[in-house]
NUGUFI-154240 format. One line per 10 residues: number of its first residue (from 1); for each residue x, y, z of C-alpha. Coordinates in steps of 0.1 Angstrom, whole numbers, padded with zeros to 4 digits. Each point is the difference from the previous one (the first is absolute). Last residue first. Layout:
NUM) X:Y:Z | ...
***
This chain:
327) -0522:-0097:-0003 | 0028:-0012:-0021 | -0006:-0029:-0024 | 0010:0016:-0032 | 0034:0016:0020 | 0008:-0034:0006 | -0002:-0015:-0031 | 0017:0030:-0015 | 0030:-0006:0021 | -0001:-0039:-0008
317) -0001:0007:-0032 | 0024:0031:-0002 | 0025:-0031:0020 | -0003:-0022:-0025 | 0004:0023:-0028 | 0029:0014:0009 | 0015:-0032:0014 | -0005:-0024:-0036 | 0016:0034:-0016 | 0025:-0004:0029
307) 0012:-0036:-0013 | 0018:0018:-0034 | 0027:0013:0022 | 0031:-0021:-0016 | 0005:0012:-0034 | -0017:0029:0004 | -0036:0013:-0002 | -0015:0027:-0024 | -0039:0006:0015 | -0016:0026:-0026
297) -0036:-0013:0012 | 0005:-0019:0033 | -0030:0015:0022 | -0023:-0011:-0027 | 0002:-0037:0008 | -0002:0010:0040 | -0032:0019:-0018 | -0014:-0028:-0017 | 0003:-0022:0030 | -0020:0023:0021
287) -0027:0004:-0026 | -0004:-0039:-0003 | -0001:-0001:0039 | -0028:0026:0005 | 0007:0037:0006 | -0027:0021:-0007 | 0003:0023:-0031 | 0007:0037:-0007 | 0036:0000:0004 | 0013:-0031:0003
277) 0022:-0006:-0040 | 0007:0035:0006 | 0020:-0004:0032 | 0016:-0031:-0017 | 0014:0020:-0032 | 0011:0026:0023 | 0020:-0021:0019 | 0030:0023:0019 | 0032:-0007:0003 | 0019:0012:0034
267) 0032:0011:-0017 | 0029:-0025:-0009 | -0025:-0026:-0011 | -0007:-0030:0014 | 0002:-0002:0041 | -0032:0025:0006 | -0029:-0002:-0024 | -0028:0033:0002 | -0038:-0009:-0006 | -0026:0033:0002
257) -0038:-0005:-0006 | -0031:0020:0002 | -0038:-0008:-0007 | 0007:-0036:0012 | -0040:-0015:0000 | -0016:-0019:0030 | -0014:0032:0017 | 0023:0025:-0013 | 0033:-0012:0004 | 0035:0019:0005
247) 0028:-0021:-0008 | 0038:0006:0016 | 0023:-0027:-0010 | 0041:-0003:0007 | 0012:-0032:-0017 | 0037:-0015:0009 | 0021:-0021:-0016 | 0033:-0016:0006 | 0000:0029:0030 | 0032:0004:0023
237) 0008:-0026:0028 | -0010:-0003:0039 | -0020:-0026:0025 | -0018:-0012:-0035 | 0033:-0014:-0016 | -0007:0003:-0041 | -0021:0025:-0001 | -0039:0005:-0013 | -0018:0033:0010 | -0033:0012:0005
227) -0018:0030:0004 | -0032:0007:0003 | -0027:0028:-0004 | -0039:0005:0003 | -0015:0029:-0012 | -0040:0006:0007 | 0003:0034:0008 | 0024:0018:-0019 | 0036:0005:0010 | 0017:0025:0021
217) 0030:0016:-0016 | 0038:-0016:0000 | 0024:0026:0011 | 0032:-0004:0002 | 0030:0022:0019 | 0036:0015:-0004 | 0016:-0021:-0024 | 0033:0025:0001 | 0016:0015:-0031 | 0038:0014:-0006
207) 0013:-0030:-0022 | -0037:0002:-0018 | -0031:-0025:0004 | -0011:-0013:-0029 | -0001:-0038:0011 | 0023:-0032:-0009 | 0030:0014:-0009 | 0029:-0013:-0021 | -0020:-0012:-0031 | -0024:0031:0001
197) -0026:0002:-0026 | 0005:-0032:-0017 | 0009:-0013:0035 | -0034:0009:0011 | -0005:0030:0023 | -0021:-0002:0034 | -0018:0033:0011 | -0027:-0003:-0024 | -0021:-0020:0014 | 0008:0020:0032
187) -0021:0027:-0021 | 0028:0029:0005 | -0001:0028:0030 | 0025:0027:-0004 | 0016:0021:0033 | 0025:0025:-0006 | 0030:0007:-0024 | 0029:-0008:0029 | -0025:-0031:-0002 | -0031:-0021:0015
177) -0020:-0027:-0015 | -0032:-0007:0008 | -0016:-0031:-0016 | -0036:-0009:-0010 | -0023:-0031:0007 | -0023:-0021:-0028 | -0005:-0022:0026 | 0015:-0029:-0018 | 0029:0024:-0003 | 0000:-0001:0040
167) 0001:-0038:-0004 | 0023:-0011:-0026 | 0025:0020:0015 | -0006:-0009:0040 | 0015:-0033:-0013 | 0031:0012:-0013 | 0028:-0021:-0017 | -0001:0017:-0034 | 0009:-0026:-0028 | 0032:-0001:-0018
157) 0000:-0009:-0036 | 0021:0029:-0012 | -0003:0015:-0040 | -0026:-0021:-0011 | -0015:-0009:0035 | -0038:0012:-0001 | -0017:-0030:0010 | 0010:-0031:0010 | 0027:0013:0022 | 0029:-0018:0018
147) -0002:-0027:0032 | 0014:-0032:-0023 | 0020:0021:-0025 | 0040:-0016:0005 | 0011:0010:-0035 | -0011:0011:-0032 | -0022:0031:0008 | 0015:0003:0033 | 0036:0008:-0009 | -0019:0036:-0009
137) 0030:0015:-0019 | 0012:0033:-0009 | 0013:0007:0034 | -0014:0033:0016 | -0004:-0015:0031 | -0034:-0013:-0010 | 0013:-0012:-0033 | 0022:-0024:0018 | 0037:0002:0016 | 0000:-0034:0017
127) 0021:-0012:0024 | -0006:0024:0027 | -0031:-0014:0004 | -0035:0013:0005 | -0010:0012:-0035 | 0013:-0037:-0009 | -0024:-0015:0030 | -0031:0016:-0010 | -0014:0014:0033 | -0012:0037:-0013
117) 0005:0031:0020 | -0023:0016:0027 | -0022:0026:-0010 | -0034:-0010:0012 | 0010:-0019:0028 | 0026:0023:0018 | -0028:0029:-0005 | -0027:-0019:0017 | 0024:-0010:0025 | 0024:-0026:0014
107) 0016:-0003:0035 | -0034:-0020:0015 | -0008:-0018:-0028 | 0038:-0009:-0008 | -0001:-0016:0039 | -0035:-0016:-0008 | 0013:-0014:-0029 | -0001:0008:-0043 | -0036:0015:-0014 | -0029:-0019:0007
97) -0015:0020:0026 | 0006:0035:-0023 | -0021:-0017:-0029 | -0029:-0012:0023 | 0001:0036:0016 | -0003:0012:-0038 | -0025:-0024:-0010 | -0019:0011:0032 | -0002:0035:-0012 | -0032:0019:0020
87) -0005:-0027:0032 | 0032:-0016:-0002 | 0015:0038:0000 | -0019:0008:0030 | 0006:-0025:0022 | 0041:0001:-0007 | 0020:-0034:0001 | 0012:0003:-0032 | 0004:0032:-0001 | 0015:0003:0029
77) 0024:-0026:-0010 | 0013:0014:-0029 | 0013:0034:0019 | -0006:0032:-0009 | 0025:0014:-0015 | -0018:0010:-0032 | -0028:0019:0019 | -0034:-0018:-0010 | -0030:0019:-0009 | -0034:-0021:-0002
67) -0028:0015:-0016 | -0027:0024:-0007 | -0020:-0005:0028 | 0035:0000:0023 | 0025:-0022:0014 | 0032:0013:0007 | 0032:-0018:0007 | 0032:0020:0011 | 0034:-0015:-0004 | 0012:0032:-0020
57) -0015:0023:0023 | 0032:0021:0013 | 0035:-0010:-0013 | 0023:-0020:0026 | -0001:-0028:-0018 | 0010:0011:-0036 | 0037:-0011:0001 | 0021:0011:-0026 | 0029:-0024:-0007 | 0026:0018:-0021
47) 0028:-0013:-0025 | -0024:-0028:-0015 | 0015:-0031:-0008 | -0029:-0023:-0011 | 0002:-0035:-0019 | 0034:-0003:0019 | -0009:-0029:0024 | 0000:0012:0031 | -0019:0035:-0012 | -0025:-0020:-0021
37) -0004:-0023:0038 | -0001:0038:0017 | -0029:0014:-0026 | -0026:-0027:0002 | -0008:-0001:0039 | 0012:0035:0003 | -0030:0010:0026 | 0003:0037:-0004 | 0023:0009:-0028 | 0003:0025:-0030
27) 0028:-0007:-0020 | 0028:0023:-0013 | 0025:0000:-0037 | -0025:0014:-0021 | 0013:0034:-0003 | 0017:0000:0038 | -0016:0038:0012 | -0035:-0007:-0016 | -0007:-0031:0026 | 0013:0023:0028
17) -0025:0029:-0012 | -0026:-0028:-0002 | 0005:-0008:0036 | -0002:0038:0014 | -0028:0008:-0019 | -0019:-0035:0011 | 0007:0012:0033 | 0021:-0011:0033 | 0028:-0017:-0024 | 0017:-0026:0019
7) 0038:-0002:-0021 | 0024:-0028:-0006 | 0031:0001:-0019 | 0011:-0029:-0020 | 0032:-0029:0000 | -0006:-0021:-0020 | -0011:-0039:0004
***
């Protein structure tokens, strides 16, 4: 590891004018659950450590009647475990519960989660100078592509290892970000950058922004949400798949439908082609199975990663199963 300065900022001013000062070469950090293991291993080497603890309201939670805000440090934990939030966004505080440990629940945050790096093991080692570090090769695409993306991977086939992602875009909610330039707020669907966009990033923040808060808005009555998640060791692992849904039904019919995929795509992917195929019907089993069919439309899977098209659509079945039955 390098050697770095480290510096509590008391303001968001005060952190993203140390941010500015090193021109890319700082890190915000609060929990560092992601950032110290890409420090140990070289993936990161940032000059400054700037750490956002001490700043006023970031780890608030407010729960309103038009929404849920969420400070970016708050921890994952309390949302999972929060009344409120499993009342209003339960996919979210299902997403948050399955993320990592209880120990990286506790240290981790909103923030952490939604902008931590990917787990591909050549963007991880030292060994490997991929696309991602500005290589001009994903190793991926030919090699050892077991975990990698089935969607959306022609440049880089990592996949995004959030599982508050899927969720919170699910819920259609909106980002603030906060600069030496002031405060901007970006669809959180739009947050996240594909690697055709980006290759070396995996969000649109800037080298002197902060995540400063998300906002998902109330949802109509009659929604019912869920999210679920398949892994390989169920104690602790990152998603093969997951499937964030959040229906809204009138009566027996879906009038409204959002379905975002963790685990297979570098961004959370959303399934327009299933939320149309449900909109405007009631859910039976034939309709259910024609919209996990749907829900892989423009699917491009490796060499080695074909079994999660078999997982997407198992696991939207099973979500959308549930959801139908809901009282």
């Amino acid at each position: 590891m390098n050697p770095f300065e480290y510096a509590s900022a008391q303001s968001l001013d005060e952190a993203v004018a140390l941010l500015r000062e090193r021109k890319g070469r700082a890190k915000v950090i609060r929990g560092g659950t992601d950032l110290i293991p890409q420090m140990k291993t070289g993936v990161a080497e940032p000059e400054r450590l700037v750490n956002l603890k001490e700043i006023p309201g970031l780890d608030r939670v407010e729960i309103s009647p038009e929404g849920l805000r969420l400070g970016a440090l708050v921890p994952l934990a309390e949302i999972a475990a929060h009344p409120g939030i499993l009342e209003t966004h339960a996919a979210l505080a299902q997403g948050a519960s399955a993320a990592a440990s209880p120990q990286i629940r506790n240290a981790g945050t909103l923030g952490g989660n939604l902008c931590q790096r990917p787990r591909c093991w050549y963007f991880r080692s030292e060994d490997f100078h991929c696309r991602k570090k500005g290589g001009s090769e994903c190793f991926a695409l030919e090699g050892e592509n077991k975990y990698h993306a089935i969607f959306g991977g022609d440049d880089c086939c990592i996949v995004h290892p959030s599982d508050t992602a899927p969720a919170l875009v699910a819920y259609e909610a909106e980002a603030t970000l906060f600069s030496p330039r002031g405060e901007r707020k970006v669809p959180l669907a739009e947050f996240f950058a594909l690697p055709s966009v980006n290759v070396k990033w995996e969000n649109i923040l800037e080298n002197d922004e902060i995540l400063v808060s998300v906002f998902a808005p109330a949802q109509p009555p009659g929604t019912r949400a869920s999210y679920l998640k398949i892994r390989e060791r169920a104690s602790f692992d990152f998603a093969l798949a997951s499937v964030a849904a959040v229906l809204t039904f009138e009566g027996a019919t879906c009038s409204r439908a959002r379905i975002v995929l963790g685990g297979v795509a570098p961004i959370p992917w959303r399934c327009q082609a299933a939320e149309s195929v449900l909109v405007g019907h009631a859910l039976d089993d034939a309709l259910i199975a024609h919209a996990s069919n749907a829900a892989l439309e423009g699917v491009a899977p490796l060499s080695k990663n074909r079994y999660k098209l078999a997982m997407v659509k198992g696991i939207l079945g099973r979500s959308l199963g549930r959801l139908s039955e809901a009282t």
